[in-house]
MDAnalysis code that builds the backbone (N, CA, C; Angstrom):
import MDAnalysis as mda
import numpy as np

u = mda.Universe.empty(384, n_residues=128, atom_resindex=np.repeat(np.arange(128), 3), trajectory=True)
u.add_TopologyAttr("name", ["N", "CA", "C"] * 128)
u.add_TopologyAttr("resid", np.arange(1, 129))
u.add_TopologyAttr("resname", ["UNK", "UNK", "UNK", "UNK", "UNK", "UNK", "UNK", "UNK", "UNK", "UNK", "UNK", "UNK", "UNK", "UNK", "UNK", "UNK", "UNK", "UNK", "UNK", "UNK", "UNK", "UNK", "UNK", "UNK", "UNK", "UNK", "UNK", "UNK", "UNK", "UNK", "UNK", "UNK", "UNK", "UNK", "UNK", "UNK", "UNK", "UNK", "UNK", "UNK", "UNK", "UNK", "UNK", "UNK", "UNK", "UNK", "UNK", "UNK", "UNK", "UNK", "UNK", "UNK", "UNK", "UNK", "UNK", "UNK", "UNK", "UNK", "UNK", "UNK", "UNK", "UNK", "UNK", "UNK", "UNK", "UNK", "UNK", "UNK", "UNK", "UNK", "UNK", "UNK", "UNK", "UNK", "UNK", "UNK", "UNK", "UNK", "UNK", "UNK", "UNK", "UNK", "UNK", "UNK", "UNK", "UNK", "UNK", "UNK", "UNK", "UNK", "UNK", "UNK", "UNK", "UNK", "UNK", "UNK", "UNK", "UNK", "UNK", "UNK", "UNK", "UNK", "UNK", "UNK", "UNK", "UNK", "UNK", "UNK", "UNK", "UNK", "UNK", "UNK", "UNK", "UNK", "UNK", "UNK", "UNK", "UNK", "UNK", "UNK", "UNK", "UNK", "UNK", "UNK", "UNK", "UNK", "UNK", "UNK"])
u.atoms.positions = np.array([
    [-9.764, -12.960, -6.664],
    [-8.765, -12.581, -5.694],
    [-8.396, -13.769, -4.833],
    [-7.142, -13.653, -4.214],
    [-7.161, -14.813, -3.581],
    [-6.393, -13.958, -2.212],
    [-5.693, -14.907, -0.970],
    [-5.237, -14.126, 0.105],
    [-3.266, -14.044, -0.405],
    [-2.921, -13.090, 0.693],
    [-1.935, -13.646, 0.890],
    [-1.263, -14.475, 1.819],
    [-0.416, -15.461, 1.741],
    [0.266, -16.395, 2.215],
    [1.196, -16.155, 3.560],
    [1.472, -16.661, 4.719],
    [2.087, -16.286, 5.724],
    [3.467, -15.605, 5.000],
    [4.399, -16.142, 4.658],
    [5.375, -16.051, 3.869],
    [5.301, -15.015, 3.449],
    [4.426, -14.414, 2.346],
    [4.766, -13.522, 1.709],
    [3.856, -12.150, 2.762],
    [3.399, -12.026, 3.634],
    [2.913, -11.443, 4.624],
    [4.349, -11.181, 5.432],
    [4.776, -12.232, 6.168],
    [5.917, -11.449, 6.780],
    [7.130, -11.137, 5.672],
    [7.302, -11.513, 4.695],
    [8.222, -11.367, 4.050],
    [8.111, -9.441, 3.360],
    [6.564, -9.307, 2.861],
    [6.602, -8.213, 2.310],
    [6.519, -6.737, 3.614],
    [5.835, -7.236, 4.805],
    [5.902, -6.278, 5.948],
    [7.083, -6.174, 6.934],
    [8.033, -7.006, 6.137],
    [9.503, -6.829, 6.724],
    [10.412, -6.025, 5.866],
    [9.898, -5.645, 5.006],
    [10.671, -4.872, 4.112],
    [10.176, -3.099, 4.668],
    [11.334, -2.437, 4.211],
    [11.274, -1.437, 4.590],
    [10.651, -0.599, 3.792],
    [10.485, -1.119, 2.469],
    [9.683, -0.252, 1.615],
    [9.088, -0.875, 0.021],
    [8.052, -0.343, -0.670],
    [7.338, -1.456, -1.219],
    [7.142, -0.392, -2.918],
    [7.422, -1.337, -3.959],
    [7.724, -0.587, -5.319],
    [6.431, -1.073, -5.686],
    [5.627, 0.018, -5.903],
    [4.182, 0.024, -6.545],
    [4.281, 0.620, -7.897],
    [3.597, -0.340, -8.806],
    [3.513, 0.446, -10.508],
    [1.380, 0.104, -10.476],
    [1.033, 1.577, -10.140],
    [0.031, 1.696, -10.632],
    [-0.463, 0.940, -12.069],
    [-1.408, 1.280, -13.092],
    [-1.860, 0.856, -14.122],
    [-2.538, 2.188, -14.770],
    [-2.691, 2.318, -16.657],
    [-3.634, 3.271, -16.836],
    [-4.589, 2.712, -16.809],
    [-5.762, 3.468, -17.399],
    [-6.952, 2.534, -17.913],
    [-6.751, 1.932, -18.523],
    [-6.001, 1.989, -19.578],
    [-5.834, 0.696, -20.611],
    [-4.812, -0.555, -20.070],
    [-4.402, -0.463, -18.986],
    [-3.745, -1.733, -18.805],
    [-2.286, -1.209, -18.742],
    [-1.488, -0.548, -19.302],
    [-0.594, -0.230, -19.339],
    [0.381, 0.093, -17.957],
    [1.611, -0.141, -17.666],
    [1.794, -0.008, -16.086],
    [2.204, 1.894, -16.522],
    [2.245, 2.466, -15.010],
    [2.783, 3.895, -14.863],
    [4.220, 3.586, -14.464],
    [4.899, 4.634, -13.769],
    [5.675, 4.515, -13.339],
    [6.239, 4.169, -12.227],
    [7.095, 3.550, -11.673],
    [6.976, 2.386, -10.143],
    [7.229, 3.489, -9.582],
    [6.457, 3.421, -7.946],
    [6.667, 4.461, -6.692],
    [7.609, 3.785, -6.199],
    [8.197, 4.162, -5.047],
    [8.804, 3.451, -3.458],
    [7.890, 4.348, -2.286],
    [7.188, 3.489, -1.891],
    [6.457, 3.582, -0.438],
    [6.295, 3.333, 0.718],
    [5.750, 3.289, 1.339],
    [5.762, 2.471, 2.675],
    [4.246, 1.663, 2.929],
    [4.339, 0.545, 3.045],
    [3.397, -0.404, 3.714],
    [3.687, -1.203, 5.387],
    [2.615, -1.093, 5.625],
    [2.607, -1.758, 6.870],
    [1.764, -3.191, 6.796],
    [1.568, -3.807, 8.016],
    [0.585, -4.811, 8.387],
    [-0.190, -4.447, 9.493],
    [-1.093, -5.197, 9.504],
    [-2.450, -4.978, 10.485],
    [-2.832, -6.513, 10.823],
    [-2.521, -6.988, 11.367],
    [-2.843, -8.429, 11.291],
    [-3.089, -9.256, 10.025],
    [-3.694, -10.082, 8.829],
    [-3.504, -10.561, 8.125],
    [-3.641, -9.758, 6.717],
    [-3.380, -8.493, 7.111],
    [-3.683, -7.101, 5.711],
    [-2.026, -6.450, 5.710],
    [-1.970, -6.383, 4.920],
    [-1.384, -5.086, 3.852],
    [-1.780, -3.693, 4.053],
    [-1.416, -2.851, 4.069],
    [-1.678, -1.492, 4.002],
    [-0.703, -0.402, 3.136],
    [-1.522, 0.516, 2.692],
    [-0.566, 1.467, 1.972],
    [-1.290, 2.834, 2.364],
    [-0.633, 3.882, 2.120],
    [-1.056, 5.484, 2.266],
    [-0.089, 5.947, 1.523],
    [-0.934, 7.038, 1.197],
    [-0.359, 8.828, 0.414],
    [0.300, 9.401, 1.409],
    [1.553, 9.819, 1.335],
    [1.812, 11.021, 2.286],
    [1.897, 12.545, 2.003],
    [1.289, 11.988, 0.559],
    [0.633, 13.441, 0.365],
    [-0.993, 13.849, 0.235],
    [-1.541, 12.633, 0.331],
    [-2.811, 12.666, 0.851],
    [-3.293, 12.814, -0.776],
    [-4.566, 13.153, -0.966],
    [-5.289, 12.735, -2.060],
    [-4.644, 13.671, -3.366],
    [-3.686, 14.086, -3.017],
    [-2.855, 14.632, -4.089],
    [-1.927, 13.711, -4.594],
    [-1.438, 13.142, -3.880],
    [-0.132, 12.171, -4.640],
    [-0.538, 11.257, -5.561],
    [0.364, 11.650, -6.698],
    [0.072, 11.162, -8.223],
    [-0.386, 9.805, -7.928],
    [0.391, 8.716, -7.682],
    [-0.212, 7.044, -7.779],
    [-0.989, 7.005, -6.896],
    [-1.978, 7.464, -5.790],
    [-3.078, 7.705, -5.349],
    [-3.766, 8.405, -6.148],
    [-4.260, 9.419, -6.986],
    [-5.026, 9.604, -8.043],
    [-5.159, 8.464, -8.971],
    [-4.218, 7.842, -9.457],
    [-4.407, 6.869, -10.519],
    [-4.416, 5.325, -9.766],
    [-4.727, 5.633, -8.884],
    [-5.537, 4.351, -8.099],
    [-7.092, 4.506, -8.596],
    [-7.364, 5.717, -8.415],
    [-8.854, 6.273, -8.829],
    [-9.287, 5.491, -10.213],
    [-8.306, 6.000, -11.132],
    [-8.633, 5.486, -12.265],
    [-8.799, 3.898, -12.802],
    [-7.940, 3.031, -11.888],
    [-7.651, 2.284, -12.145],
    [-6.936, 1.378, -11.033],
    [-8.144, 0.789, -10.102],
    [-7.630, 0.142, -8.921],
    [-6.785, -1.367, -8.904],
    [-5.952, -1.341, -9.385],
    [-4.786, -2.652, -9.611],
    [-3.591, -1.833, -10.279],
    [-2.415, -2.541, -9.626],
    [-1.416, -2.953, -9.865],
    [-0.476, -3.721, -9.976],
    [0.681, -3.559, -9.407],
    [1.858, -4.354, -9.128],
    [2.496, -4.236, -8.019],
    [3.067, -5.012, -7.266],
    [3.741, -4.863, -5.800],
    [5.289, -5.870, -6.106],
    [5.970, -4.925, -5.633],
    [7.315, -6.044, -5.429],
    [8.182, -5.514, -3.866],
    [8.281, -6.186, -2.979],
    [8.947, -5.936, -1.865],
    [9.301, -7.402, -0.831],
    [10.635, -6.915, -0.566],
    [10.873, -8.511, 0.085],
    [10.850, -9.702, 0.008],
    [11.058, -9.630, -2.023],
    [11.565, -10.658, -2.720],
    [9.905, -11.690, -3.625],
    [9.060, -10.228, -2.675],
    [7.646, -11.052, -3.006],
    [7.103, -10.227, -4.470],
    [6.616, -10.478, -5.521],
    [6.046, -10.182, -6.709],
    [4.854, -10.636, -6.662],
    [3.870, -9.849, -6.787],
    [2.368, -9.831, -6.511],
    [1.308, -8.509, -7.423],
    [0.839, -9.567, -8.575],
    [-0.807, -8.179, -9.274],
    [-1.546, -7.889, -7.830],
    [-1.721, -6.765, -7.604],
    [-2.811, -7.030, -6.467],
    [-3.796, -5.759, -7.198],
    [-4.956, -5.735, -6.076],
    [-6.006, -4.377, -6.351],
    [-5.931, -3.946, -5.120],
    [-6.194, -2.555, -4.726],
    [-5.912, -1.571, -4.020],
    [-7.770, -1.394, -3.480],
    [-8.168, -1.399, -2.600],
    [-9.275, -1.266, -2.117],
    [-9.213, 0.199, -0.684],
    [-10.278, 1.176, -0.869],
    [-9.977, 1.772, 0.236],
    [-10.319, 1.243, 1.356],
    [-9.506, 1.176, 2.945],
    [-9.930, 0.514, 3.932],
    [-10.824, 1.556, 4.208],
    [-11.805, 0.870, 5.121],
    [-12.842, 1.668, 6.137],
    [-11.927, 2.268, 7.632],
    [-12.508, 3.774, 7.926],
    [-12.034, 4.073, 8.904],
    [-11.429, 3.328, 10.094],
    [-12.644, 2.306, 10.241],
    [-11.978, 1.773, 11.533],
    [-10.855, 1.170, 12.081],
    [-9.889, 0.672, 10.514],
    [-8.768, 0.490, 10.256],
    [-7.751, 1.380, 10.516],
    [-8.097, 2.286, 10.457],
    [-7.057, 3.416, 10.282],
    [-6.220, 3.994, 11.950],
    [-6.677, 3.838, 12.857],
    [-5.780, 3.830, 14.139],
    [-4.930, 2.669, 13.922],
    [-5.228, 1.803, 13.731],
    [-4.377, 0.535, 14.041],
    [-3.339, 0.553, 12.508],
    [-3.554, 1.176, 11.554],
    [-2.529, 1.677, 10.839],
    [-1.683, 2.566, 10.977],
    [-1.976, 3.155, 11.909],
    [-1.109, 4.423, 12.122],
    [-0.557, 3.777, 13.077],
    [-0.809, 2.706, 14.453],
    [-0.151, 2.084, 15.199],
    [0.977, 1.908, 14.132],
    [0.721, 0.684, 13.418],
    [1.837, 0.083, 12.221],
    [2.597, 1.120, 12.065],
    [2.554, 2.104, 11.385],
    [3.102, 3.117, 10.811],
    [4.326, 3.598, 12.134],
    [3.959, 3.859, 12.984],
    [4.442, 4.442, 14.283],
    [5.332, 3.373, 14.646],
    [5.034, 2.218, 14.757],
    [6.100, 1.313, 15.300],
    [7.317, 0.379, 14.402],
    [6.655, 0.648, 13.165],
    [7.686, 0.308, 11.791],
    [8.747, 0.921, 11.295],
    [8.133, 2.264, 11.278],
    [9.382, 3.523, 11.019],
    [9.053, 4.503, 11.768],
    [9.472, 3.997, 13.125],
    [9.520, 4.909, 14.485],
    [11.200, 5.808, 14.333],
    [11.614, 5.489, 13.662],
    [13.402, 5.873, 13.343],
    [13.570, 6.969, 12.021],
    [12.114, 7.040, 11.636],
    [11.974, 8.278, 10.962],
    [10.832, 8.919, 10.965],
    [10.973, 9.192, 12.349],
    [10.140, 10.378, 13.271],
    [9.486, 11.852, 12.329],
    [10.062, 12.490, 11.855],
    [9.806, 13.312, 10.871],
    [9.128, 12.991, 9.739],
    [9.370, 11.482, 9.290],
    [8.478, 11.150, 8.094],
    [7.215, 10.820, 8.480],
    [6.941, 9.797, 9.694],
    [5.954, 9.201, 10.401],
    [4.709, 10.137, 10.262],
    [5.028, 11.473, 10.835],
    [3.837, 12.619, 11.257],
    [2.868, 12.386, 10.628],
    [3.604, 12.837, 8.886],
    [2.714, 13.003, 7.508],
    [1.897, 11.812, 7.266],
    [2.297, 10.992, 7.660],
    [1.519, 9.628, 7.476],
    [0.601, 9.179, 8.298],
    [0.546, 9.685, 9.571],
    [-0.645, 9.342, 10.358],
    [-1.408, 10.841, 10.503],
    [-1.154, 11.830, 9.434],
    [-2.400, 12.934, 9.487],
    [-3.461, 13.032, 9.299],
    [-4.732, 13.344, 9.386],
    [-5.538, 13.162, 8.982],
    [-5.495, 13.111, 6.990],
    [-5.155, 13.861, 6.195],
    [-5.001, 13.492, 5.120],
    [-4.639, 12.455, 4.484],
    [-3.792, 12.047, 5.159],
    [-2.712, 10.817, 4.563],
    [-3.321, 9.965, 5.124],
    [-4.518, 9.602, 6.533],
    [-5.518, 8.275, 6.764],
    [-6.536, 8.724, 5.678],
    [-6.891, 9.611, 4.974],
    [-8.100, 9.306, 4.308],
    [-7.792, 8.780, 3.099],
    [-6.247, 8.254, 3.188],
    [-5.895, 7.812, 1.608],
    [-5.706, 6.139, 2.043],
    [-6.110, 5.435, 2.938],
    [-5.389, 4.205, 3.262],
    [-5.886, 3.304, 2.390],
    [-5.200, 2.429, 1.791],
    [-6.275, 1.686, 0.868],
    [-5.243, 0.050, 1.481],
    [-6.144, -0.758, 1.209],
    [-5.787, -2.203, 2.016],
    [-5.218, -3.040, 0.170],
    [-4.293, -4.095, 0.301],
    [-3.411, -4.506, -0.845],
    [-4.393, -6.045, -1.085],
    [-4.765, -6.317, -1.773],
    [-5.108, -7.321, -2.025],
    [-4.369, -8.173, -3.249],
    [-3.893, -9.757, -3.181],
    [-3.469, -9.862, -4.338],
    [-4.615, -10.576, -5.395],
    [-3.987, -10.515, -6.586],
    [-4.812, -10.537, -7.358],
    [-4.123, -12.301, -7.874],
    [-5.019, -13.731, -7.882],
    [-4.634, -15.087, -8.406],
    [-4.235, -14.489, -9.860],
    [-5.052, -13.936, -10.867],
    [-4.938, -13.528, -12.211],
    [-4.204, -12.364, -12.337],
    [-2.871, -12.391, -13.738],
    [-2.639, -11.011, -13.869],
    [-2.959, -9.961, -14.375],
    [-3.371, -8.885, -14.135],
    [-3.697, -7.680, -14.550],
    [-3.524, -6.833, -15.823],
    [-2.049, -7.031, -16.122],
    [-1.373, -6.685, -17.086],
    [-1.714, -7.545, -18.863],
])
């Protein structure tokens, strides 16, 4: 693994929304989401807003790596779950990023949808 780069840190947490293609087990990609990620100081963040039901959160389970493309940035990364203590200061993110869609926000800082937070790591090697 390696980090990500200032650049592609503000570049990908300036985007309004982030195209994730899970993986199967065999390597194969699924089908790309559109989500929402935030930042937390030098992290990435992602959540379910449907909480441990939503399909590419299950097949994170299976198979923790993917693909990220947002804000011009293209990145293999692996999906790690954050530890709780992360999770206020994600929902800060969440709250002050897409404060302009008040109605969507809720679902995302519920308790369900923090027990799905998983932190973006990129990956130097590709996955695929």
């Amino acid at each position: 693994m390696t980090s990500w780069t200032a650049d592609e840190l503000d570049r990908v947490a300036g985007a309004d929304e982030l195209e994730l293609t899970t993986l199967r087990p065999d390597g194969s990609p699924r089908r790309t989401v559109t989500i929402w990620t935030v930042r937390v100081g030098n992290e990435l963040y992602v959540r379910s807003w449907r909480g441990a039901s939503g399909g590419w959160f299950r097949a994170v389970h299976a198979r923790p790596q993917g693909h990220v493309s947002a804000g011009g940035v293209e990145h293999d990364i692996e999906l790690l779950p954050a530890g709780g203590e992360t999770w206020d200061a994600v929902d800060d993110a969440y709250r002050t990023k897409y404060a302009r869609y008040a109605g969507y926000v809720e679902p995302m800082v519920s308790a369900d949808a923090r027990a799905t937070t998983l932190k973006l790591l990129p990956r130097a090697e590709r996955v695929r």
